[in-house]
C-alpha positions in Angstrom: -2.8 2.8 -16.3 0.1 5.1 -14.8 1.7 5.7 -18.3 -0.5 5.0 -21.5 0.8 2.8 -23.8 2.1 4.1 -26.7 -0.3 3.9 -29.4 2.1 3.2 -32.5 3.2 0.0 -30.1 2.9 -2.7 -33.2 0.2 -4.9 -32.3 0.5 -9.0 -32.5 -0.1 -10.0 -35.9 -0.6 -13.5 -34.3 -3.4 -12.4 -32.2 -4.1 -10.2 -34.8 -5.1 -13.3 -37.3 -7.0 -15.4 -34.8 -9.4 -12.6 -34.2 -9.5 -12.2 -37.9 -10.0 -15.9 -38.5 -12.8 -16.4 -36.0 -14.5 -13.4 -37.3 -14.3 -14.8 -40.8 -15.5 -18.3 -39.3 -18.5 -16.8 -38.1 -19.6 -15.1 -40.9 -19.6 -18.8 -42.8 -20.7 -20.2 -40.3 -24.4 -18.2 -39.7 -24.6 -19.4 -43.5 -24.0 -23.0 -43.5 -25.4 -26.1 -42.6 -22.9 -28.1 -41.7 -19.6 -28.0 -39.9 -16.7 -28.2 -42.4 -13.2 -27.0 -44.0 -14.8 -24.4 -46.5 -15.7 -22.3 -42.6 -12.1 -21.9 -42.1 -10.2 -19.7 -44.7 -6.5 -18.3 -45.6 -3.4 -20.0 -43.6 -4.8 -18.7 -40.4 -7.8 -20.5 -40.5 -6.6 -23.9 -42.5 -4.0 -24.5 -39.3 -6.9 -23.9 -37.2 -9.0 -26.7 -38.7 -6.0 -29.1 -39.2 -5.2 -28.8 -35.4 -7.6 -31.6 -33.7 -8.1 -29.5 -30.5 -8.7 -26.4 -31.5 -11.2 -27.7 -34.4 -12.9 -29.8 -31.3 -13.4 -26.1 -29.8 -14.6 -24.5 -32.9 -16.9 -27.7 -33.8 -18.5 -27.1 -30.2 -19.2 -23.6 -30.4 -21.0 -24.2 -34.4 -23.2 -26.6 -32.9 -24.4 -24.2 -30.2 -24.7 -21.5 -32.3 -26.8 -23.4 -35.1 -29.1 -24.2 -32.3 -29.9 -20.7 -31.8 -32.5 -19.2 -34.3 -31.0 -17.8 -37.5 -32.0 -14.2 -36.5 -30.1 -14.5 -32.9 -26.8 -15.8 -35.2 -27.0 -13.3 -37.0 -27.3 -10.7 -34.5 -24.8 -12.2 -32.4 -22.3 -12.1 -35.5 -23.4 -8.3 -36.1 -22.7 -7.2 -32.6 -19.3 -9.1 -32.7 -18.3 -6.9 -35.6 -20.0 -4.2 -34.4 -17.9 -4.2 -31.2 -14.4 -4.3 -32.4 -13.5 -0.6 -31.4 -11.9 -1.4 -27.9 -11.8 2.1 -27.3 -15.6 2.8 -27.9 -16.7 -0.1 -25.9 -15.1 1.1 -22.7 -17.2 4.1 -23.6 -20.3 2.4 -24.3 -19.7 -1.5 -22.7 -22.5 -3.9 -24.3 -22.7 -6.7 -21.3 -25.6 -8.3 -23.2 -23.0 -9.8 -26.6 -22.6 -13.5 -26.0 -26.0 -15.2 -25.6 -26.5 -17.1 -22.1 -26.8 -20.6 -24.8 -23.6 -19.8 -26.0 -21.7 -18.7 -23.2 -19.9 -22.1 -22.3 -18.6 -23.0 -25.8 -17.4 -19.8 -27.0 -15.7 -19.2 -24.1 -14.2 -22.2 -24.6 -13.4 -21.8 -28.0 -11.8 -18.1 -27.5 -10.1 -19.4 -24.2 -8.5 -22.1 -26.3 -7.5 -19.7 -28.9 -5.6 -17.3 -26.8 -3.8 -19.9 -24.1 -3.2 -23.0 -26.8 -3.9 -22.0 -30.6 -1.7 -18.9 -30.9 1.7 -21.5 -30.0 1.3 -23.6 -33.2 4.3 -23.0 -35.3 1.6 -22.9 -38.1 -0.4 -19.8 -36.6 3.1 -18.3 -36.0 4.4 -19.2 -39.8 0.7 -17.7 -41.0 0.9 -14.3 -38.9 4.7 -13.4 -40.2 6.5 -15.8 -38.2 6.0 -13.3 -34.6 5.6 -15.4 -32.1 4.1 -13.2 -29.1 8.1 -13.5 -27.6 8.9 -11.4 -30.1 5.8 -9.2 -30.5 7.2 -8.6 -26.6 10.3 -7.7 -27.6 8.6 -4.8 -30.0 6.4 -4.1 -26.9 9.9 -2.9 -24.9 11.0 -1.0 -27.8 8.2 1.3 -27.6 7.1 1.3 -23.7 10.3 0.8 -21.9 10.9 -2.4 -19.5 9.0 -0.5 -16.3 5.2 -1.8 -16.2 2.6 1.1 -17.5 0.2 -0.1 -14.9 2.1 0.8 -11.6 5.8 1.7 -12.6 6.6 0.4 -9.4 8.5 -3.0 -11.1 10.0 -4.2 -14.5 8.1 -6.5 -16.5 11.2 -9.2 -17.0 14.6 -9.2 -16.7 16.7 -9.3 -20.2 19.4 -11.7 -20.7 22.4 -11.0 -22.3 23.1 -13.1 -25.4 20.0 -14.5 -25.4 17.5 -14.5 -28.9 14.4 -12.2 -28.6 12.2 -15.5 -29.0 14.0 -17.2 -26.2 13.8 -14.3 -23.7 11.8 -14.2 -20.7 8.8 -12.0 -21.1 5.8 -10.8 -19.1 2.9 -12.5 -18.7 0.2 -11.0 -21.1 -3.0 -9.9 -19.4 -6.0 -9.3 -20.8 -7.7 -5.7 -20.0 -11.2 -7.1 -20.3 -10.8 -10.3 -18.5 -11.2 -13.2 -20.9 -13.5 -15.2 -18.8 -15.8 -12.1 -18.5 -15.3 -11.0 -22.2 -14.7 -14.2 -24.2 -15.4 -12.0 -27.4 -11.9 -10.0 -26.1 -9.8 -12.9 -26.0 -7.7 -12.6 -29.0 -8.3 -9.0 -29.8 -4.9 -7.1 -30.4 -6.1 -3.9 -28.2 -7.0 -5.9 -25.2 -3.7 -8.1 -24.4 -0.3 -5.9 -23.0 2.4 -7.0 -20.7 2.4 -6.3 -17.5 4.7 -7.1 -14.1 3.5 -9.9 -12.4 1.8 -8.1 -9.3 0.0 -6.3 -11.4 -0.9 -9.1 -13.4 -1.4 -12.0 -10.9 -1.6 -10.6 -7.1 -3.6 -7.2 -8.0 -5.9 -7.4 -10.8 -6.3 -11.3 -11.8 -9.6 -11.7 -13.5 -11.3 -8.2 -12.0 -13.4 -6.7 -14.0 -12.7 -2.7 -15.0 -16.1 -1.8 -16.1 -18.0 -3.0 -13.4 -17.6 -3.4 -9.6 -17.8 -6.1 -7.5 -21.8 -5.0 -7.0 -22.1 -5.2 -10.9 -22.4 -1.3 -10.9 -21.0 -0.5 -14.5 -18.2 2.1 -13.6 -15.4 4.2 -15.8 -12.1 2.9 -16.3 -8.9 4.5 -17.8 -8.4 3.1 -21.6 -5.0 2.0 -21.8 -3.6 3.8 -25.0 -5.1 7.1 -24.9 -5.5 8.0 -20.9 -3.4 7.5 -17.9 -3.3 8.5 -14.3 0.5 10.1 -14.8 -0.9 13.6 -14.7 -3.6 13.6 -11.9 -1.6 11.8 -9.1 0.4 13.9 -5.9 1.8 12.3 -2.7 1.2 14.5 0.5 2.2 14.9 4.2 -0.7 13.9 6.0 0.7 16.6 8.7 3.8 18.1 9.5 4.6 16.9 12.7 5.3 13.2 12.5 5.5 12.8 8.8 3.2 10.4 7.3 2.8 11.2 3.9 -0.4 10.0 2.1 -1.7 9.0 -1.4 -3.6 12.4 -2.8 -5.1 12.3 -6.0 -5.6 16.0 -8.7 -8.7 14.5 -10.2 -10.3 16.8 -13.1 -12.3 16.7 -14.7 -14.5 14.8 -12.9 -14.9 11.9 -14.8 -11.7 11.1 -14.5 -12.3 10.9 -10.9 -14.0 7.7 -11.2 -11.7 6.5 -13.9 -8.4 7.1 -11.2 -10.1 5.1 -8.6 -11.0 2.3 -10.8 -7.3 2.3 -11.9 -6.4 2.3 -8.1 -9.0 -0.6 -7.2 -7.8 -2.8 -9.9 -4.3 -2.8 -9.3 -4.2 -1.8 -5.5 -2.1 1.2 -6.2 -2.7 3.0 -3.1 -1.7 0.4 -1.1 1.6 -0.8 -2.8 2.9 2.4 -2.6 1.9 2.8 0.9 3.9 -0.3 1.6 7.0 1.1 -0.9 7.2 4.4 2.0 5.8 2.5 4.6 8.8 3.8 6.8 9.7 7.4 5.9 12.6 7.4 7.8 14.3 4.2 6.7 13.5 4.9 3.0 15.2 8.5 3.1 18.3 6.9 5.3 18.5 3.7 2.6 18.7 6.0 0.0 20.2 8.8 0.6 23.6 9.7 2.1 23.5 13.0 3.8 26.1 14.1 5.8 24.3 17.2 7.6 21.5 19.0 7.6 22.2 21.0 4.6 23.3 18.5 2.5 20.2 16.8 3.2 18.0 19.6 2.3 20.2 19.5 -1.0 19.6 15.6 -1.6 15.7 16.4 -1.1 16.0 19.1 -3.9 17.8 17.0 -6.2 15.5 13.8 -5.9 12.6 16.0 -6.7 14.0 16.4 -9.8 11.4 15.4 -12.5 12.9 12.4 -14.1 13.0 12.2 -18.0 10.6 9.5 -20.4 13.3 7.6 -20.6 13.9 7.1 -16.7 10.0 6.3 -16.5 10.2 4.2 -19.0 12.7 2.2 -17.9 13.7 3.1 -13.9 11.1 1.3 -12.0 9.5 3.5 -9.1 11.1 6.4 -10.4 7.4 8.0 -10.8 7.1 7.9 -7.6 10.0 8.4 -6.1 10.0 12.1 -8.1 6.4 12.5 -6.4 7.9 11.4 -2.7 10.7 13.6 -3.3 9.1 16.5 -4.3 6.8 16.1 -1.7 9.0 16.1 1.1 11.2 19.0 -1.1 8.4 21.7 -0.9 7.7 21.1 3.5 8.4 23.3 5.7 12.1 24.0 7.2 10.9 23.0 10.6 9.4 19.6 9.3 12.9 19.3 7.1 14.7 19.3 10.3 12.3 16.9 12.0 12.8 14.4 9.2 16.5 14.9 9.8 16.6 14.1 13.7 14.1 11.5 13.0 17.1 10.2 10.8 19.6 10.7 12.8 18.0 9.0 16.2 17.9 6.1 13.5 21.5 5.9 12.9 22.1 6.4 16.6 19.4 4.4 18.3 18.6 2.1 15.1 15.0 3.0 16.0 12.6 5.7 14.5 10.0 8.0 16.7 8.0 8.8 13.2 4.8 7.4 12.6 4.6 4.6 9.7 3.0 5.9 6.1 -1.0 6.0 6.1 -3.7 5.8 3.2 -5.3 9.1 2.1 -9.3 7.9 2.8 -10.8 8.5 -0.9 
């Protein structure tokens, strides 16, 4: 992540109870016989049952787990319980939790859970009537409208006299993809908001603790690190500008967490693209009159914005990092950057070279 989320962000109590309930299922379940209403307890759990499809789901996944032995149930139930710390597990991942016999139905069942069970007015009613549009709007109240991820782009647009359960919201995404980690699926700490590049054009389903090779590799947890403080954009040289992505990374563990962050969302390359013409950014957005007041503009761009501008100013992250780049150059590349603006205005062409990627 960019920014971390703010860890007194209210969680979803509907997400909340269904990881509750299923937790509570299994433990009845590794001691009964037979599928019935006595597995499902409180509110949570009674909706559950009543609710044909979602019983169908949980009926599916008891019969594949009473066909294990009784000392692989309960081990699976103990290392289900055992792995509830989010944080911990990015420390320590287990990979070895849901047993190859199980796979397919508890997916299923946890799948079902997240995408169908947690809209049934009676989960909703059960988990203090929060539907997750409204466990959204507690979200913004905490973390701003600006996606933690990137900060390049808000997560939705508000609408003005609107209710909070009607308003458009963010996709939610799942941190540990749920198809990878079906045991995640419903767990409060693994499901934020996020803008929908982030969510559906960079990361999709990728999974942040191991690579595409299966090599198990650090990732940034989301409410206790971020990448805000490690992060610098550069001048590649000083002749025809073309700044770069450079990254401050110490210690060096957070080395490997950084570039995991900047695989899974694609970072470098977005805000490659966002400068991806020097000139035409600075002349779009700033309106010097002369070389002086120029200079002056740079200076007062680089200006570190506030929380509240992060929070809620998209790009303003990096636009404070472009700015103060370009602020601390040389005079002579100053005045390049000027001409280079200038022949733009003139010519409505550019002679400096397009942004490139810092190699990491």
């Amino acid at each position: 992540m960019l920014f971390c989320i703010d860890s007194s962000s209210p969680r979803s109590k509907i997400l909340w109870s269904l990881n509750e309930c299923f937790k509570s299922f299994l433990i009845h379940a590794v001691e009964a016989n037979d599928f019935n209403q006595n597995l499902f307890v409180n509110s949570i759990g009674q909706a559950c049952y009543e609710n044909s499809k979602t019983q169908e789901k949980f009926l599916e996944f008891f019969e594949q787990l009473k066909g294990m032995s009784i000392d692989e149930q309960i081990k699976f139930q103990r290392d289900i319980e055992s792995n509830q710390c989010l944080e911990l597990f990015y420390t320590a991942p287990n990979f070895d939790i849901v047993p190859r016999s199980l796979k397919s139905s508890f997916q299923a069942l946890m799948i079902h859970l997240f995408e169908a069970t947690s809209r049934l007015q009676k989960i909703i009613n059960g988990s203090e009537s929060e539907c997750l549009n409204l466990h959204y709007k507690s979200y913004l109240d905490y973390n701003g409208k600006v996606c933690r991820a990137c900060g390049l782009d808000i997560l939705s647009e508000h609408r003005e006299g609107i209710d909070a359960k009607d308003q458009w919201r963010a996709d939610y995404d799942h941190q540990l993809a749920k198809s990878i980690y079906p045991m995640f699926a419903v767990h409060p700490d693994n499901i934020i908001p996020l803008c929908n590049t982030c969510n559906q054009k960079a990361k999709k389903a990728k999974d942040v603790l191991r690579d595409t090779n299966k090599k198990v590799r650090k990732t940034l947890y989301h409410y206790t690190e971020s990448a805000y403080g490690n992060i610098t954009i550069s001048l590649k040289n000083e002749i025809d500008p073309e700044p770069s992505i450079g990254f401050d990374m110490l210690p060096s563990e957070r080395d490997e967490k950084i570039k995991t962050w900047v695989d899974t969302y694609e970072i470098a390359a977005r805000v490659e693209g966002k400068y991806k013409n020097i000139v035409n950014y600075l002349a779009d957005s700033l309106s010097s009159q002369d070389f002086d007041e120029f200079c002056s503009d740079l200076k007062s761009s680089a200006k570190k914005p506030n929380p509240r501008n992060l929070s809620n100013t998209p790009n303003s992250f990096w636009d404070f990092k472009f700015y103060t780049c370009l602020n601390e150059v040389e005079i002579s590349t100053k005045e390049a950057l000027w001409e280079c603006i200038q022949n733009e205005a003139n010519n409505g062409k550019t002679s400096c070279n397009q942004l490139q990627l810092f190699d990491l």
